[in-house]
N, C-alpha and C positions, 0 to 999 in steps of 0.2 A: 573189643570195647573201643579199640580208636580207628578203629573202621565206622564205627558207627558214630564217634564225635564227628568225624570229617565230612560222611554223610546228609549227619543233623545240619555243617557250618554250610555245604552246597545247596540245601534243599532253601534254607533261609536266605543267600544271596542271591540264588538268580531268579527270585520274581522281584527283587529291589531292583535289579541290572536291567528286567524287563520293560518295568514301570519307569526308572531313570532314563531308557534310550527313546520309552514313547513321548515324554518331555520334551527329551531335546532333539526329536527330527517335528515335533508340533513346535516349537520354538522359531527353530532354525525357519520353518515355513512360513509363516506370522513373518519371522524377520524380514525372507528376503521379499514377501509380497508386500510389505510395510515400505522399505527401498526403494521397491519397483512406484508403487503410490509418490512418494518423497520426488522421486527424479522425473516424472511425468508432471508432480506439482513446477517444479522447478522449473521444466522445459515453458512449463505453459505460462509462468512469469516473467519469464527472458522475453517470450513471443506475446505478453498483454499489449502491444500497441499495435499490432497485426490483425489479431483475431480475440479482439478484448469480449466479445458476446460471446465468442464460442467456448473460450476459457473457461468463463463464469459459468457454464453449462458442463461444461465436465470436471469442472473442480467439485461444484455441489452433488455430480451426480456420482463422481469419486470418493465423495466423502460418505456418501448416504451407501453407497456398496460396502466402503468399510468399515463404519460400521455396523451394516447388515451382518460383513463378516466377522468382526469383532464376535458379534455376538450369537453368530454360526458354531464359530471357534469354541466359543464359551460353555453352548450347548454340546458339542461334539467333546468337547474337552469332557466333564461331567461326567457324558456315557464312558467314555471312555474309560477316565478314573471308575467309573462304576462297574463295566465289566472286568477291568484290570481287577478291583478289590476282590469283586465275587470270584474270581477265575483266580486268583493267586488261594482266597480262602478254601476254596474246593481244594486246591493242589496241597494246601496243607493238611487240611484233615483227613486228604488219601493220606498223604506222606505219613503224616500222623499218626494214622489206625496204622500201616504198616511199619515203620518203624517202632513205636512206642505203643504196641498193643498192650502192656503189661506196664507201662507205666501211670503211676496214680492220678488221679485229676487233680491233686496239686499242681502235677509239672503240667501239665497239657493248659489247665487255667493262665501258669505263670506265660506260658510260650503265648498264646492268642492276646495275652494284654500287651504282652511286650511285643507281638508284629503290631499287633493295635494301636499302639503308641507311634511304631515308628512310622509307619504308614499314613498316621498324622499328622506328623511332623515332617514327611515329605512332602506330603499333599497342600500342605501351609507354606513351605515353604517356594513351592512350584505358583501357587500360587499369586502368591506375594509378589514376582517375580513378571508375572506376564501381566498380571494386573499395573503394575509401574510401567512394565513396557507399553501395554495400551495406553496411561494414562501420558505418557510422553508423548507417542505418538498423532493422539486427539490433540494433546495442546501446541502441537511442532504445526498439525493442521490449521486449528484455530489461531495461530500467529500467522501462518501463509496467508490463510482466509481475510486474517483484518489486515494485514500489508496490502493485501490485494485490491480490498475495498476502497483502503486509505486513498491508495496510491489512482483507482479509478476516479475518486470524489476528486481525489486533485486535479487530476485532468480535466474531468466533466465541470470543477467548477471555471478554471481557468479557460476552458472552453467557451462557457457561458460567458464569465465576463468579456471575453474577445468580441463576441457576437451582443452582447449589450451595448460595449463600448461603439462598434462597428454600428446598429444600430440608430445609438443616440445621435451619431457623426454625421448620419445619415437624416434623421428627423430635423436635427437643427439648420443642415444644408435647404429641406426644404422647407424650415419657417423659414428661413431668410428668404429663401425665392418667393413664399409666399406675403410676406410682409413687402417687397420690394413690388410684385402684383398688386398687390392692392392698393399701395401706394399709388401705383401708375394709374391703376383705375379710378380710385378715389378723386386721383387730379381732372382724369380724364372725365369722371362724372362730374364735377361741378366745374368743370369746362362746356360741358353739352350743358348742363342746368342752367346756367348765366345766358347759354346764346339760347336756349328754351324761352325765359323768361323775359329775355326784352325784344323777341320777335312778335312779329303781330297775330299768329296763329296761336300763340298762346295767352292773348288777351281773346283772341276770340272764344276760344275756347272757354278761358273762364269767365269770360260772360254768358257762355251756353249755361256751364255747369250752375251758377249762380241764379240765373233766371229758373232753368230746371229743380233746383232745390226749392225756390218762391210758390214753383207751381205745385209742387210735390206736397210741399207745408200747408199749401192753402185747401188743396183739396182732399189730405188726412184730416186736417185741424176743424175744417172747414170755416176760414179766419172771416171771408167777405160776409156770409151767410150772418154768423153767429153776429157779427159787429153793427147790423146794421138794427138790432134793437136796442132798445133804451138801456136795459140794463145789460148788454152786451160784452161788454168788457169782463164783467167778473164772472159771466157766465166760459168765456173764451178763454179767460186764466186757469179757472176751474179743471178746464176741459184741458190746457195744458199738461196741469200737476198732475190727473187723474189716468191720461193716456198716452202721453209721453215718453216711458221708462223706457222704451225699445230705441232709444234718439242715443243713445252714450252708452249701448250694448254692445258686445264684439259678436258674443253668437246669439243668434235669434231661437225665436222658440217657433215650433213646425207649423203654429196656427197663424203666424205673421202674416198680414197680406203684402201683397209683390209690391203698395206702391208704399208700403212700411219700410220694404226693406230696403227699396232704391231710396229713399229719402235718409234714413239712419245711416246708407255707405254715403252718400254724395256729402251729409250733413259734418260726419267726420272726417270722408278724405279734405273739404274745404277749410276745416277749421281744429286741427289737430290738437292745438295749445290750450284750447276749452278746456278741459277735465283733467284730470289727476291730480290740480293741487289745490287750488281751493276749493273749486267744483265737482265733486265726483261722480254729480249725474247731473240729466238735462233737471231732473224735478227741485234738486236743490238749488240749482240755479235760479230757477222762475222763481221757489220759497224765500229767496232771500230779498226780491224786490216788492220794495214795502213802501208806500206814501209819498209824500212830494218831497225835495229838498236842490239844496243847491250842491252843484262840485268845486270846489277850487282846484287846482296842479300848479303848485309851486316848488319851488328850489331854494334854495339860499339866496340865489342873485335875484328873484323877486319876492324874497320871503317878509322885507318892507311893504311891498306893495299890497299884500294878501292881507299881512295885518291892519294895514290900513283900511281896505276894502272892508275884511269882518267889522271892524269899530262903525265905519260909518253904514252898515247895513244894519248894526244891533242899536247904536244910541243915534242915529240922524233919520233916518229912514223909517224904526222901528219896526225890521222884518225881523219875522221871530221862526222864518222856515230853519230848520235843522239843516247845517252845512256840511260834507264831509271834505277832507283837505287831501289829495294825495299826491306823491312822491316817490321818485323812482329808485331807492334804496337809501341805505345808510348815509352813504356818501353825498347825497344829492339833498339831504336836509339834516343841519345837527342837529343832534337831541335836544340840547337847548332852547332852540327853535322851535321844536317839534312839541315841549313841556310848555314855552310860552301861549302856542295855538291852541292846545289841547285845553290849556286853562279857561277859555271860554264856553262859557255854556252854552249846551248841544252843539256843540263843536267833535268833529270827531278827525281822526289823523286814519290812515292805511296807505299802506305799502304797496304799489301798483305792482313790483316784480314779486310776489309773491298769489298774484290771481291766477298768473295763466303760465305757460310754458315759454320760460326768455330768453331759450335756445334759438325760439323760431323767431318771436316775435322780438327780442332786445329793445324793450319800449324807452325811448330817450324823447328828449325834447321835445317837438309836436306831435308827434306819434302820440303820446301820452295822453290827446285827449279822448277820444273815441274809446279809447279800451278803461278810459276812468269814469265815461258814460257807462259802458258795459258792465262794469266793475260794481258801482255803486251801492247802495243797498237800498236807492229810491225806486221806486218804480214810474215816477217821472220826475226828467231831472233838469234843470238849468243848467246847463255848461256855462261858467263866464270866468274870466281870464282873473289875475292876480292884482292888475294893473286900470281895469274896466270898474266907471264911478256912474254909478245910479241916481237920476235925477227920483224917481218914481219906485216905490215898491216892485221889486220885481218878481212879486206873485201874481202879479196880474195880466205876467204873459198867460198863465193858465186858461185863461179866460178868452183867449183872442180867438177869432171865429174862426180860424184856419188848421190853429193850431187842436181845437177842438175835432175838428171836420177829419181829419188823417195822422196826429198826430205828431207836427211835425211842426216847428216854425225857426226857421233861417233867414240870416239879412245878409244883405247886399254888401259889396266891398266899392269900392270907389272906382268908376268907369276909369281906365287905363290902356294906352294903345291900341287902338280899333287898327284895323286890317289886315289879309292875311298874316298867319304865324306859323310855327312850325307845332304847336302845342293843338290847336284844334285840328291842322289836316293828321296829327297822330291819333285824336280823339273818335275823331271820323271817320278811320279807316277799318275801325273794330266794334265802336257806338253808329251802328247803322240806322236802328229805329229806335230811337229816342223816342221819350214817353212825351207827354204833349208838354209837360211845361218845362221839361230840358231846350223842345224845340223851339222854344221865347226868350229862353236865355240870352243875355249882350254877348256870352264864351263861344256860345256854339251858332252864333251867328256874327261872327268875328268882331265884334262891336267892343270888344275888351279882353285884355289875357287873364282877367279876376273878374270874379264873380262872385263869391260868397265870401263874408265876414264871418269866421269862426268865434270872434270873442264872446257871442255869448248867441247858443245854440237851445232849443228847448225841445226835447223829447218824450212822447211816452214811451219806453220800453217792450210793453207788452202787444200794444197794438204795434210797432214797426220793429220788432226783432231782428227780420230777415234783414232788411235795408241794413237797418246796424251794425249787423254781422258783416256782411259784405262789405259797408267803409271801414270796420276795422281789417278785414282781409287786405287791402289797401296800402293798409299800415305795417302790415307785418316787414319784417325787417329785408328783406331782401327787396321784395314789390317797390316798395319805398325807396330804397336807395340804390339800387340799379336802373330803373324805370319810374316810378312816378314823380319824384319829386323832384326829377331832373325835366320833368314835362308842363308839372304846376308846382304853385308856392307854396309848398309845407300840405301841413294835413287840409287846410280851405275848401277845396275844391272837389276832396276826397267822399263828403259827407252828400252831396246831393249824386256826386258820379256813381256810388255804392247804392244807393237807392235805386236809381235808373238802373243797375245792371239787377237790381234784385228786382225791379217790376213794378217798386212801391212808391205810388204816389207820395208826394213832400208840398209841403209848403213856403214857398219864398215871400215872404213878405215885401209888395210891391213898393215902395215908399224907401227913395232912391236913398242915397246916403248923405249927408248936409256936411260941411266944413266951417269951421268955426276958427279965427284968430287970423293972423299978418298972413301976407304972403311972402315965399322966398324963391329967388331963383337959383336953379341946381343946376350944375351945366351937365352933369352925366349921373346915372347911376346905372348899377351892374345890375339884372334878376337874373335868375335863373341862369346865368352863365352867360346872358345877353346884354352889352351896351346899350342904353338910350339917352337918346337928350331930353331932358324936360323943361320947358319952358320957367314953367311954376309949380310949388307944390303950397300947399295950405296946411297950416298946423297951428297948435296952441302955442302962445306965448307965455309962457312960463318962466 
């Protein structure tokens, strides 16, 4: 009997001892390849700033092996335990039928629950055990893994900012260099532009350009042709508003003819300031000049004389043309002033630096008239000054047979220093073929340094555009005060010389100029930068 308890206590322990040592040499193994993982992680973190790509390639490919094998392990482990159960329950129910053939199936039921139990309570507890060991493992990983990241992003970023910083260092060195070029060039182009502009090849040339545009306009428009009938003019304006849209275009349309499109480039390289603020195209332009009237340009310091000139044109004279008054900004007429003018009827006020572009042109003082002709909103208009008193209605220049004939009527300024000058041989060196009745002029046959009387100018607009253009071109701010008005006096001379360079006939009215009142002797006076002596001059006694 205790031969066979002792038997029974053997046969029960060593498939426990069997299953307990496959544990722990599958443990022990898991451990040290776990270790071996661990120390290879380590090595490869000492050495991230050596082989930081290659690391990242075998840490993940390290990781993804283990756990492949984790879950190798897992599977292997399972069979295992599963052959172990079947192979231990075999060995018991040999053991079994031979020892305990004669014992009842109570004891045999109690024996199979109770390995039954223990054997799950081994297996749970084996378990349990490599399960935490994996899960340690993964997360000892997963901390390597994000230190590793971490510690990458930091460098990668501080890297970046090096090479941003480095970068910026470098962009700003070279807006400075470039800001410091263009500086130098900017000076250096309106150093060439100034000696451009007051040499003689460039009056020649834009007398080519200017004449070219004349001839360009007249034989698109076909201006000679159309004007010479009766009712010519409104057919010619017509033809304007109608066919004109390609004049203030930047890209053309494919069916444009070639001498459309040299006229539209030449039209805006000469005259740039035209469009974009009042005017947005060539046809609003032409739609805005409407019926006859007069212009005044005044300022403050003749804002007396203007108002005086309206009262006596409305209650002595009883001219009842519609007058428009202009001014070259805020500053150059108060409001007050501005409220006083505007208070008479058909009186109208505008702002001359608001038509055109006063980058280019910066219209000031004489300048102002020509572009307040162009400006206007008559379609023929009286220039006359602020200061100029009317014997005579002065609607009945309209009527004068010259001014009918071309458009055009201009008066004479008072015969002044006859013989060579230095103003006609500059005029003659680039006005080669003057049109006929430039070449009768007293100016250009040294007979006087003046010649035209601006204070009161009469144009149609529509029939002489071109000419008009071109004396405002004249004016524009640089022409004017680098070169022309250091050559004649003020804007004067500017309104028949712009016509002759655009081609178009003018009208000067022959009927010299008269002096009225005492005589004084002056013993010098300065023009244009030149001393002379004068005898006598003649003026109102006042």
């Amino acid at each position: 009997m205790k031969i066979f308890k002792r038997r029974r206590a053997i046969i029960l322990i060593v498939p426990f001892l069997i299953l307990l040592c496959s544990f722990i040499a599958i443990f022990t193994f898991q451990r040290a390849h776990y270790n071996k993982i661990i120390h290879q992680l380590s090595e490869n973190h000492i050495n991230k700033n050596v082989q930081q790509n290659i690391n990242n390639e075998v840490l993940q490919q390290n990781v993804s092996e283990a756990l492949q094998q984790n879950i190798n392990n897992e599977t292997l482990e399972q069979n295992v335990d599963n052959e172990t159960l079947k192979h231990n329950n075999n060995n018991n129910n040999i053991n079994n039928n031979e020892v305990h053939q004669n014992n009842n199936d109570e004891v045999q039921q109690n024996d199979n629950k109770e390995n039954q139990n223990d054997n799950t309570e081994v297996q749970q507890n084996t378990n349990t055990e490599v399960q935490q060991n994996d899960n340690t493992e993964v997360q000892q990983q997963n901390d390597n893994t994000e230190v590793q990241q971490q510690n990458d992003s930091t460098e990668v970023q501080q890297n970046d900012n090096k090479e941003k910083q480095n970068d910026n260092t470098e962009v700003q060195k070279n807006n400075n260099d470039d800001n410091n070029n263009n500086k130098e060039g900017l000076q250096q182009q309106q150093n060439d532009d100034k000696k451009i502009i007051t040499s003689l090849d460039y009056f020649i040339e834009l007398r080519n350009q200017i004449e070219l545009h004349s001839a360009l306009w007249d034989s698109v428009f076909e201006r000679e042709d159309i004007l010479k009938f009766k009712n010519g003019i409104s057919k010619y304006k017509n033809g304007l508003l109608q066919e004109s849209s390609f004049m203030s275009q930047k890209h053309f349309k494919k069916n444009i003819s070639g001498n459309k499109k040299m006229l539209a480039t030449l039209h805006q390289d000469l005259y740039p300031w035209l469009y974009g603020h009042r005017y947005h195209s060539f046809q609003k332009m032409i739609e805005s000049f409407n019926g006859k009237g007069i212009v005044i340009c005044t300022g403050e310091k003749h804002f007396r004389y203007a108002r005086s000139t309206i009262d006596a044109l409305r209650n002595v004279i009883n001219c009842t043309l519609p007058i428009e008054v202009f001014y070259a900004g805020n500053n150059d007429l108060s409001l007050e002033n501005r409220n006083i003018l505007s208070g008479y009827e058909n009186v109208y006020l505008s702002d001359i630096t608001t038509y055109f572009d006063n980058t280019i042109v910066d219209i000031e003082g004489w300048a102002i008239k020509p572009f307040a002709i162009l400006a206007s909103r008559f379609e023929e208009v009286i220039l006359m000054d602020a200061d100029v008193v009317y014997l005579h209605n002065p609607e009945d220049l309209f009527e004068e047979e010259g001014y009918l004939k071309v458009g055009t009527l201009f008066f004479k300024d008072r015969s002044l220093f006859p013989g060579p000058n230095d103003q006609i041989k500059w005029m003659k060196s680039w006005l080669s073929d003057p049109l006929f009745e430039t070449s009768k002029l007293r100016f250009y046959n040294q007979q006087s340094v003046h010649e035209m009387e601006s204070s009161t100018v009469v144009i149609h607009k529509i029939k002489t555009l071109t000419g008009l253009l071109a004396a405002c071109k004249l004016n524009e701010k640089r022409i004017r005060s680098e070169v022309v008005y250091k050559k004649v006096y003020g804007d004067k001379e500017t309104f028949w010389i712009g016509f002759d360079m655009a081609r178009m006939h003018y009208n000067l009215n022959p009927t010299p100029i008269a002096f009225t009142g005492k005589c004084y002797k002056i013993e010098s006076v300065d023009i244009m930068g030149i001393s002379f002596t004068i005898n006598y001059i003649f003026g109102m006694d006042i």
